[in-house]
Backbone atoms as SQL, in Angstrom:
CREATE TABLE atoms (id INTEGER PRIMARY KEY, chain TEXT, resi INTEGER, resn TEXT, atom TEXT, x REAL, y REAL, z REAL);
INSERT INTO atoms VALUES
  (1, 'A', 1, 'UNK', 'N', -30.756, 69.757, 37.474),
  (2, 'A', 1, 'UNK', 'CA', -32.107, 69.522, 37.023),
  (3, 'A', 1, 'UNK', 'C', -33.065, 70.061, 38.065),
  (4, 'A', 2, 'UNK', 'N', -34.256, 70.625, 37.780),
  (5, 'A', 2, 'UNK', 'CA', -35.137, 71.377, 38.425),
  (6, 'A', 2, 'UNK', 'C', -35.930, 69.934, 38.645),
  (7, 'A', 3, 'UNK', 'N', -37.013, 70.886, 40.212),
  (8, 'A', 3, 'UNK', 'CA', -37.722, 69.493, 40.346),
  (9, 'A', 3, 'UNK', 'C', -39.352, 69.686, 39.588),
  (10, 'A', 4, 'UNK', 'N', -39.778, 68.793, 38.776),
  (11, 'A', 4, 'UNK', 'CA', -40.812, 68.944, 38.816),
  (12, 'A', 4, 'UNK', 'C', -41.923, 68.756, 39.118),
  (13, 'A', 5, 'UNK', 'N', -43.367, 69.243, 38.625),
  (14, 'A', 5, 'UNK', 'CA', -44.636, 69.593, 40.162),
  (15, 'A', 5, 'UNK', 'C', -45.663, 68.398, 39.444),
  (16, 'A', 6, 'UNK', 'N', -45.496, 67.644, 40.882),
  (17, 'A', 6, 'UNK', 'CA', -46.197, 66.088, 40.639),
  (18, 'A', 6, 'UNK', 'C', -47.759, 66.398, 40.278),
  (19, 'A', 7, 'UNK', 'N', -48.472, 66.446, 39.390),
  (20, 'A', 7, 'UNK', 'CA', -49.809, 66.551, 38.836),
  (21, 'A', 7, 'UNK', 'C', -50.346, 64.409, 38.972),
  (22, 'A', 8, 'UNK', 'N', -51.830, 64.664, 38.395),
  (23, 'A', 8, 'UNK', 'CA', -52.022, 63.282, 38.411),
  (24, 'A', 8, 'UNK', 'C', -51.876, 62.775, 37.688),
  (25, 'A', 9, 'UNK', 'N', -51.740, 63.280, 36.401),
  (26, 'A', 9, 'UNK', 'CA', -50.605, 62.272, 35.354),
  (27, 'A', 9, 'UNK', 'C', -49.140, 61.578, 35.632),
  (28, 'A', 10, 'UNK', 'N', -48.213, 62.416, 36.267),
  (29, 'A', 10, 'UNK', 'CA', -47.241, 62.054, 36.818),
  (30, 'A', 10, 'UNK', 'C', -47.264, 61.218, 37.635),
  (31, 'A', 11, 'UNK', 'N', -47.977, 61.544, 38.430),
  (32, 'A', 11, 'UNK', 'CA', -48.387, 60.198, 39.802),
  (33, 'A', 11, 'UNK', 'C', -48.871, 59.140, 38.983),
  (34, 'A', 12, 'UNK', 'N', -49.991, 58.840, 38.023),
  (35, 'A', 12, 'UNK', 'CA', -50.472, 57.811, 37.309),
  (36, 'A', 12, 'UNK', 'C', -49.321, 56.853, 36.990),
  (37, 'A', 13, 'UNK', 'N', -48.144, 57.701, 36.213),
  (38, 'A', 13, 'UNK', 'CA', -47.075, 57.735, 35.160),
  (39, 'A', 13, 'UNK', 'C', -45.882, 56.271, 36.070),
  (40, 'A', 14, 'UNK', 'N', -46.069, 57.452, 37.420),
  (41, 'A', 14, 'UNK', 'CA', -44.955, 56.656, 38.456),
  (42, 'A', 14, 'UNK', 'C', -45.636, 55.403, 38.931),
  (43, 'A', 15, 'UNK', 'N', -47.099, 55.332, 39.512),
  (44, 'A', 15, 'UNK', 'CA', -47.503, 54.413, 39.575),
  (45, 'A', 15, 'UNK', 'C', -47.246, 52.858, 38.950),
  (46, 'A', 16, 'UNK', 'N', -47.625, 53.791, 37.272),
  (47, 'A', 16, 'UNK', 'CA', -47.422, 52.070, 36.332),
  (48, 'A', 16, 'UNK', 'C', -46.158, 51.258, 36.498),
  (49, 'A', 17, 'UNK', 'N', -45.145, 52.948, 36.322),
  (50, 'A', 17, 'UNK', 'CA', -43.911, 51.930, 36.459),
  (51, 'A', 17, 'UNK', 'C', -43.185, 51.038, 37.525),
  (52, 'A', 18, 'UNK', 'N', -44.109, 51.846, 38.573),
  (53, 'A', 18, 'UNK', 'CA', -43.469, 51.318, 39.766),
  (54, 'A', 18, 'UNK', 'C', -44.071, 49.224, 39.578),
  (55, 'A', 19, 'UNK', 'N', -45.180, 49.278, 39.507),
  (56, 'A', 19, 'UNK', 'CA', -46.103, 48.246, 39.197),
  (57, 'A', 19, 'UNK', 'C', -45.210, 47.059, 38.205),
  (58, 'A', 20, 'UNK', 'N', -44.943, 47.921, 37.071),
  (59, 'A', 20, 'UNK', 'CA', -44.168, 47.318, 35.862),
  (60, 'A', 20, 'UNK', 'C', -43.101, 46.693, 36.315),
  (61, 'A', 21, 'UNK', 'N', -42.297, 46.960, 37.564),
  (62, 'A', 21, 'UNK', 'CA', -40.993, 46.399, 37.897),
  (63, 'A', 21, 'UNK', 'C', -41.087, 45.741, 39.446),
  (64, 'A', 22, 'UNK', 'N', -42.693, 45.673, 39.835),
  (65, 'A', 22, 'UNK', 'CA', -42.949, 45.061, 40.834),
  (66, 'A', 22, 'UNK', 'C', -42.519, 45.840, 42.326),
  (67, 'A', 23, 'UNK', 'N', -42.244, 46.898, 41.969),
  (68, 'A', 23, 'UNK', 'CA', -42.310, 47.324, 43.233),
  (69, 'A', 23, 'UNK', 'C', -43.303, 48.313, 43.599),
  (70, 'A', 24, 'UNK', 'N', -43.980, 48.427, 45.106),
  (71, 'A', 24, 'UNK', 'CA', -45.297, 48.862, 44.944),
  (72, 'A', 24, 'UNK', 'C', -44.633, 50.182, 45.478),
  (73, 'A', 25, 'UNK', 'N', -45.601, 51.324, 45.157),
  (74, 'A', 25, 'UNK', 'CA', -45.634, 52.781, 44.895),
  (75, 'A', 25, 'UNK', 'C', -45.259, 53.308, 46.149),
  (76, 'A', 26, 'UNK', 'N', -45.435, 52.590, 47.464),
  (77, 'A', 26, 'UNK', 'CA', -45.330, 53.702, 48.439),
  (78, 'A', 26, 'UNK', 'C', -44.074, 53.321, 48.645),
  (79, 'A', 27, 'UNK', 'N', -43.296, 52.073, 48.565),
  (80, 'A', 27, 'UNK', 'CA', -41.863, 52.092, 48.353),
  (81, 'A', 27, 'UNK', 'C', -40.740, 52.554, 47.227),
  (82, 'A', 28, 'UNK', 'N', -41.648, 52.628, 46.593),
  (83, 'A', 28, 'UNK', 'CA', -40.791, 53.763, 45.521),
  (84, 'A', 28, 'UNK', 'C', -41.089, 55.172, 45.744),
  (85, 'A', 29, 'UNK', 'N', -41.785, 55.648, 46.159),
  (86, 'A', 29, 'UNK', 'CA', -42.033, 57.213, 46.740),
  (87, 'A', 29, 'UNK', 'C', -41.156, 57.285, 48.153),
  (88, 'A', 30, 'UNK', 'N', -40.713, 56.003, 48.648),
  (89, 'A', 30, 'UNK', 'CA', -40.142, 56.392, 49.967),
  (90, 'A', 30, 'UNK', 'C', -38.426, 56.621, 49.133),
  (91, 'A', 31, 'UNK', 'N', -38.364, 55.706, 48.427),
  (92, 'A', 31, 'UNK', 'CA', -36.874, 55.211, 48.285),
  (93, 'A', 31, 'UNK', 'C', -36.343, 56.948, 47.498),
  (94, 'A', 32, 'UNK', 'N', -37.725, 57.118, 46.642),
  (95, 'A', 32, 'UNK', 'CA', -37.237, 59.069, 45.872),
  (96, 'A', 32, 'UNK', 'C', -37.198, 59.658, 46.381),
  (97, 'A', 33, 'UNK', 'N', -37.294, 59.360, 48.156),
  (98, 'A', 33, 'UNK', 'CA', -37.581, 60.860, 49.304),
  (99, 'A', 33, 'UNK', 'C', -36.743, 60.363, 49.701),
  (100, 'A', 34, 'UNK', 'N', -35.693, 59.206, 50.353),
  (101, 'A', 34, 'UNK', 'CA', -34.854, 59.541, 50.775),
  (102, 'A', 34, 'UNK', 'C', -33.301, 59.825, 50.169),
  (103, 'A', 35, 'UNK', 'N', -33.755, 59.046, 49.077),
  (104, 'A', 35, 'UNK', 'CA', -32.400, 59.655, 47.556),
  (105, 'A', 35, 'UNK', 'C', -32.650, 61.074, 47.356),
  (106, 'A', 36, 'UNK', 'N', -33.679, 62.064, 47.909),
  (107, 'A', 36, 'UNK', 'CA', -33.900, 62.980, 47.655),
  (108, 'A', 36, 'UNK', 'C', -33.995, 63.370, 45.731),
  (109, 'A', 37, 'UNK', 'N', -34.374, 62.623, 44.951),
  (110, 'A', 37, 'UNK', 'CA', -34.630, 62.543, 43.525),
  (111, 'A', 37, 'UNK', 'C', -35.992, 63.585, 43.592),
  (112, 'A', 38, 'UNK', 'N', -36.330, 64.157, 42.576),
  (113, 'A', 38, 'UNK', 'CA', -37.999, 64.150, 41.817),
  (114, 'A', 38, 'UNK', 'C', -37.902, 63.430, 41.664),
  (115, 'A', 39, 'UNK', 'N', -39.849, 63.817, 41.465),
  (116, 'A', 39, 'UNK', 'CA', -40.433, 62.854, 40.564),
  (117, 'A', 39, 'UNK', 'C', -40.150, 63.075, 39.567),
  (118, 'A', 40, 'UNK', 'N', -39.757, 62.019, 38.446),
  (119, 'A', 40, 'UNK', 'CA', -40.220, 62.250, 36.899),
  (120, 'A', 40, 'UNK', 'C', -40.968, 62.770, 36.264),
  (121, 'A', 41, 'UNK', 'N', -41.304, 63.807, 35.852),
  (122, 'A', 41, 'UNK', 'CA', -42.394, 64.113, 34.706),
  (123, 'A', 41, 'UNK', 'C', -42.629, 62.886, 33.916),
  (124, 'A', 42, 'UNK', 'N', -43.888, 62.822, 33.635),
  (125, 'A', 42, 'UNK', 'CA', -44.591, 61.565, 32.673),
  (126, 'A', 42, 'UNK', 'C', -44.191, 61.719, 31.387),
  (127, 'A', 43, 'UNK', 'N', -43.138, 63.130, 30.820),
  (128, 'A', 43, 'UNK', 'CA', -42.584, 62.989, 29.253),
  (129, 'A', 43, 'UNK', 'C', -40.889, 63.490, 29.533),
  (130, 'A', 44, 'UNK', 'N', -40.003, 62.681, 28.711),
  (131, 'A', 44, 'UNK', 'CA', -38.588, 63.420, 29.146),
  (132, 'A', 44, 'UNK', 'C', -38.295, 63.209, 27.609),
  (133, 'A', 45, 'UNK', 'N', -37.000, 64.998, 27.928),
  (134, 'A', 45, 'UNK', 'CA', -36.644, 65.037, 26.462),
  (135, 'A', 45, 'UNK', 'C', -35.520, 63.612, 26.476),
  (136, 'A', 46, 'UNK', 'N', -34.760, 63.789, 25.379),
  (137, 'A', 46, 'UNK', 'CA', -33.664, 62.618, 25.210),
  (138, 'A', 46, 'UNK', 'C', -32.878, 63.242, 26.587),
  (139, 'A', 47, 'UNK', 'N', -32.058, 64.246, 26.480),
  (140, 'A', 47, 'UNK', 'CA', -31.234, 64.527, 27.460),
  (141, 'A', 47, 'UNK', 'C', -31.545, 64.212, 28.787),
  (142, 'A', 48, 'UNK', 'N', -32.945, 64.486, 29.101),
  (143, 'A', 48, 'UNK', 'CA', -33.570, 63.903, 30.249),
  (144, 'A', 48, 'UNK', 'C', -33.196, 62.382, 30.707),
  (145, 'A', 49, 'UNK', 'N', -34.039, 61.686, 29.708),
  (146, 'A', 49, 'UNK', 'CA', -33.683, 60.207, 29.660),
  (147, 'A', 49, 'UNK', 'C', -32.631, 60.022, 29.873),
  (148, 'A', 50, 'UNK', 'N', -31.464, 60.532, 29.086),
  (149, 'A', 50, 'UNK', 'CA', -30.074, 59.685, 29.319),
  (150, 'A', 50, 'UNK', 'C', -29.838, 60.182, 30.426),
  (151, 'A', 51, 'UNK', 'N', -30.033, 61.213, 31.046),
  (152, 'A', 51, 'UNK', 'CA', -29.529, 61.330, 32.164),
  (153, 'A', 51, 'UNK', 'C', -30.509, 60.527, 33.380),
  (154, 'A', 52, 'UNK', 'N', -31.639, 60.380, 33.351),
  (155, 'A', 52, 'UNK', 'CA', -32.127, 59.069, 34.192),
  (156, 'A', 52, 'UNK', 'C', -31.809, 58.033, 34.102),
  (157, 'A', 53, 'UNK', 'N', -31.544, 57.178, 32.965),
  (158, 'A', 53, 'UNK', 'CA', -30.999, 56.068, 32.589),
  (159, 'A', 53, 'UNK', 'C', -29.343, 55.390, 32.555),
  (160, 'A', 54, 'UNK', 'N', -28.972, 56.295, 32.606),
  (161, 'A', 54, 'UNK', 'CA', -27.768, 55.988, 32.672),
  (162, 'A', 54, 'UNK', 'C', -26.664, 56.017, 31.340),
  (163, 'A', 55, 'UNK', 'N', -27.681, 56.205, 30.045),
  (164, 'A', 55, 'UNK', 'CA', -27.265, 55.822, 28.871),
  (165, 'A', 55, 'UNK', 'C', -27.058, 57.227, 28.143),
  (166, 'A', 56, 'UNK', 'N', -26.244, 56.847, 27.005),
  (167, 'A', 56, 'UNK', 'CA', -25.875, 58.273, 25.981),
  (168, 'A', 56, 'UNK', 'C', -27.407, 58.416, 25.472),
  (169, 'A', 57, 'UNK', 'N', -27.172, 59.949, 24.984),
  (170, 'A', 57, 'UNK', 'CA', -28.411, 60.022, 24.129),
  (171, 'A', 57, 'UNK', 'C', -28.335, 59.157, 22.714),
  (172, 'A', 58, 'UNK', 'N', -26.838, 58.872, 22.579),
  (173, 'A', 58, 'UNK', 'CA', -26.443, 57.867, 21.206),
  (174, 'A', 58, 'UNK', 'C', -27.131, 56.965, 21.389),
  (175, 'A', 59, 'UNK', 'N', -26.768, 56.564, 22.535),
  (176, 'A', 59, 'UNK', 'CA', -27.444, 54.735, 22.792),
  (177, 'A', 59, 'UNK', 'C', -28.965, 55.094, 22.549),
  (178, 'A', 60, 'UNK', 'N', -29.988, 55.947, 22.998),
  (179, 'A', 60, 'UNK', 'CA', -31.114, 56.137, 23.483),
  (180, 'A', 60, 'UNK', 'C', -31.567, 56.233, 22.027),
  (181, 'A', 61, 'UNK', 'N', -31.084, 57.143, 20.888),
  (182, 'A', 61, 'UNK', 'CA', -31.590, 57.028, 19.805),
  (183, 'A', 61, 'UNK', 'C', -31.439, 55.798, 18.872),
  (184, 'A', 62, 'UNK', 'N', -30.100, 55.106, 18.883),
  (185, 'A', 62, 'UNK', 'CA', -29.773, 53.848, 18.290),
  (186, 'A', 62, 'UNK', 'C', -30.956, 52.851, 18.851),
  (187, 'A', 63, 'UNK', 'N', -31.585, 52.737, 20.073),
  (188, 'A', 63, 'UNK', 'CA', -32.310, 51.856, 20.297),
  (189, 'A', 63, 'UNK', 'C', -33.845, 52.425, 20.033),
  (190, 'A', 64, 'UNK', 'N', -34.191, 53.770, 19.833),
  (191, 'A', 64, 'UNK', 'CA', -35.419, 53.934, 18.910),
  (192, 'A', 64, 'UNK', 'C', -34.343, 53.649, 17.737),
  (193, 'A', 65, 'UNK', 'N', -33.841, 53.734, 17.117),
  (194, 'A', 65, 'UNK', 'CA', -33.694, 53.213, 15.338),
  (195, 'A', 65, 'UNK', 'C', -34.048, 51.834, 15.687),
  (196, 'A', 66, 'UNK', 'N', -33.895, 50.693, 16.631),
  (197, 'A', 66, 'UNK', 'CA', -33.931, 49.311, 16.552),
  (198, 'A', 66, 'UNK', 'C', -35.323, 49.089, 16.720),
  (199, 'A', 67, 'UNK', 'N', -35.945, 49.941, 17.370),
  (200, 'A', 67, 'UNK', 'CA', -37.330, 49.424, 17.817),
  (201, 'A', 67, 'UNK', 'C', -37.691, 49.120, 18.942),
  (202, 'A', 68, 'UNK', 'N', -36.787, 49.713, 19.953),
  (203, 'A', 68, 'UNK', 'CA', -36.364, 49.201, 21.144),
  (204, 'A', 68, 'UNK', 'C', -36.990, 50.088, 22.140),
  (205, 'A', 69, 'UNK', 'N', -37.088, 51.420, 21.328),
  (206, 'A', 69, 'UNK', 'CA', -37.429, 52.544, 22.091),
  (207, 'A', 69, 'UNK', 'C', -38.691, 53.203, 21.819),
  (208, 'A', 70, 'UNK', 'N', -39.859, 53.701, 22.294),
  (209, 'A', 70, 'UNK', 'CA', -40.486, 54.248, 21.512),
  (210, 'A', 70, 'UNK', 'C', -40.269, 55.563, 21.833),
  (211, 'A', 71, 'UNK', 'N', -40.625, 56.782, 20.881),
  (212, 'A', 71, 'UNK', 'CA', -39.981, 58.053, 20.922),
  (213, 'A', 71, 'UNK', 'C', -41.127, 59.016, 20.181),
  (214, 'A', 72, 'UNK', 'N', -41.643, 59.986, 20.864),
  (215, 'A', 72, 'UNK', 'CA', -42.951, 60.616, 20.324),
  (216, 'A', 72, 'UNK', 'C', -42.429, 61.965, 19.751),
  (217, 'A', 73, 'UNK', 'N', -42.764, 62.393, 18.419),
  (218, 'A', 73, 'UNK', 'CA', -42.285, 63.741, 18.247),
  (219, 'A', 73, 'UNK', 'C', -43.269, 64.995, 18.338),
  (220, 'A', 74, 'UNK', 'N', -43.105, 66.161, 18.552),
  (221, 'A', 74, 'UNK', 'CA', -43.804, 66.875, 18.668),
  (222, 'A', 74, 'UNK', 'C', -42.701, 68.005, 17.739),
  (223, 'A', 75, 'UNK', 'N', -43.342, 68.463, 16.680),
  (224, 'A', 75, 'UNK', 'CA', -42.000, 69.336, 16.139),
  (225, 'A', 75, 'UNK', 'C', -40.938, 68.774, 16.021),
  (226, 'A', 76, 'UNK', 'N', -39.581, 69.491, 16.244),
  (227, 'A', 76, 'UNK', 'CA', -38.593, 68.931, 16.306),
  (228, 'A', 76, 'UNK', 'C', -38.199, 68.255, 17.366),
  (229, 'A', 77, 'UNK', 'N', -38.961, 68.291, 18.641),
  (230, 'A', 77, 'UNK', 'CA', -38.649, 67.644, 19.723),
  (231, 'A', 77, 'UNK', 'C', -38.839, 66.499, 20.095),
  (232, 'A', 78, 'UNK', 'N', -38.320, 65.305, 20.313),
  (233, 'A', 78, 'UNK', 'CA', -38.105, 64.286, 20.844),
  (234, 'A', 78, 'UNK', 'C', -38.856, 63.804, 21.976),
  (235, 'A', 79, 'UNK', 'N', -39.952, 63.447, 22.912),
  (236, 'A', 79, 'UNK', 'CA', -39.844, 63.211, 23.653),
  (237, 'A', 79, 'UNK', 'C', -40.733, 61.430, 23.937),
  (238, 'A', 80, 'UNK', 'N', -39.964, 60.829, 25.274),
  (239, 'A', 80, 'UNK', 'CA', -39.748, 59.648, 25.329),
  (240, 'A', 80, 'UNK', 'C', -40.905, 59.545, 26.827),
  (241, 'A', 81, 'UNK', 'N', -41.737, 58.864, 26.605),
  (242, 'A', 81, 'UNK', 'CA', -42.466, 58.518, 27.938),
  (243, 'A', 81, 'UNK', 'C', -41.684, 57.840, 29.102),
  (244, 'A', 82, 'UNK', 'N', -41.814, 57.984, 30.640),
  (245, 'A', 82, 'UNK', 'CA', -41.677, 57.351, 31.191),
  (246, 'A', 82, 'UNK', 'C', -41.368, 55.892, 31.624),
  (247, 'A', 83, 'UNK', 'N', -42.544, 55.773, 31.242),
  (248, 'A', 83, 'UNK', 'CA', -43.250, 53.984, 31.369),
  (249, 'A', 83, 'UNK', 'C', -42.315, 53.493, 30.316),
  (250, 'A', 84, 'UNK', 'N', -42.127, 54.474, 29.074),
  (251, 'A', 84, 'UNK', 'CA', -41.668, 53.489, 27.819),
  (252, 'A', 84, 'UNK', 'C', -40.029, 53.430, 28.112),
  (253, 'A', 85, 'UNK', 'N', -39.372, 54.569, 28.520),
  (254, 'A', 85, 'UNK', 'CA', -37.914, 54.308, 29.232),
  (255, 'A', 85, 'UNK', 'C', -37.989, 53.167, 30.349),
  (256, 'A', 86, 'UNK', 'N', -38.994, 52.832, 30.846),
  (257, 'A', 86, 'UNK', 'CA', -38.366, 52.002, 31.995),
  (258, 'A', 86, 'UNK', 'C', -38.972, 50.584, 31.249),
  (259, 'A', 87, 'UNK', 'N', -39.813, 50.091, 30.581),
  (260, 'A', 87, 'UNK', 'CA', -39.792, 49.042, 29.708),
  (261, 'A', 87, 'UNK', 'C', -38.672, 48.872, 29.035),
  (262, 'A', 88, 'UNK', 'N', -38.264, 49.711, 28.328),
  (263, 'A', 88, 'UNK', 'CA', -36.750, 49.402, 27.679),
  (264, 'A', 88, 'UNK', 'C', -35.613, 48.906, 28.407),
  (265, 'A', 89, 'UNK', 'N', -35.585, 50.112, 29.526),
  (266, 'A', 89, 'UNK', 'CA', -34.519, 49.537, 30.652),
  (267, 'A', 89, 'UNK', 'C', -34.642, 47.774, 30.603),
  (268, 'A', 90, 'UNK', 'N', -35.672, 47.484, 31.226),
  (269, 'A', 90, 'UNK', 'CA', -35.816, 46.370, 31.288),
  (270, 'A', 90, 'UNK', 'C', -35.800, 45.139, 30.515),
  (271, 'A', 91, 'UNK', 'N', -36.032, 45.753, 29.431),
  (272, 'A', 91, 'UNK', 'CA', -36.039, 45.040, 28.128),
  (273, 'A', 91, 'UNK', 'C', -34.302, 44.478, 27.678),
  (274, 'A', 92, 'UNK', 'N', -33.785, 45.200, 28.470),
  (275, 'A', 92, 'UNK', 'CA', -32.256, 45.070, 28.203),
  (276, 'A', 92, 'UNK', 'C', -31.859, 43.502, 28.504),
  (277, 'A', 93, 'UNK', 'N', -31.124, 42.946, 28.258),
  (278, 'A', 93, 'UNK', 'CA', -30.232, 41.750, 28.834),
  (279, 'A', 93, 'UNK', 'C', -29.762, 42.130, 30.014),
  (280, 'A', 94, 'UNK', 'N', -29.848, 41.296, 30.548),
  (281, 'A', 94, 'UNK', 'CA', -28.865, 41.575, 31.962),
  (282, 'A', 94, 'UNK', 'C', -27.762, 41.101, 31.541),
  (283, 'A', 95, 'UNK', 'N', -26.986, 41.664, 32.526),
  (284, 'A', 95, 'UNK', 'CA', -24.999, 41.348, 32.388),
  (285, 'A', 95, 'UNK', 'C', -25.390, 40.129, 32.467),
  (286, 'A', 96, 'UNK', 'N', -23.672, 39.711, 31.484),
  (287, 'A', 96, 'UNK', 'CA', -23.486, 38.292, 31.881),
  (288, 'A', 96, 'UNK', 'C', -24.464, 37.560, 31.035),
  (289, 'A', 97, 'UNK', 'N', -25.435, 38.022, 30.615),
  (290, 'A', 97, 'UNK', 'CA', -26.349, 36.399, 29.554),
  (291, 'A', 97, 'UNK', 'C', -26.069, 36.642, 27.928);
């Protein structure tokens, strides 16, 4: 995966989520510099996603069919916001409950 070029949407993008999961931004910008990660672009195709997430693109679409996911189309293309992949993440059950 190529890296891509942090604009201020992206930064906005990383911001929320960082916020959303309680951890504040300059520790999540440290923790992607020393994992050596990009940043996220603020839109990922499915393939993107599953490969940030951890999940099939099966799973990723089965949970937009549930409602779980939200998923924006443009043409034939798929693409899944940021913020809205990492709400879902979260949205998950944790192991074990």
């Amino acid at each position: 995966m190529r890296k891509s070029k942090s604009g201020p949407e992206e930064l906005a993008a990383l911001a929320r989520a960082a916020a959303m999961a309680g951890i504040s931004e300059e520790h999540l910008a440290s923790l992607l510099r020393a994992l050596r990660l990009p940043v996220p672009p603020i839109g990922l195709s499915m393939k993107q996603a599953a490969a940030f997430s951890g999940l099939s693109r099966a799973e990723l679409y089965e949970m937009k069919r549930e409602g779980l996911l939200p998923v924006h189309k443009r043409g034939n293309r798929s693409v899944v916001l940021w913020e809205d992949l990492w709400a879902a993440l979260h949205a998950l059950p944790l192991a074990g409950d």
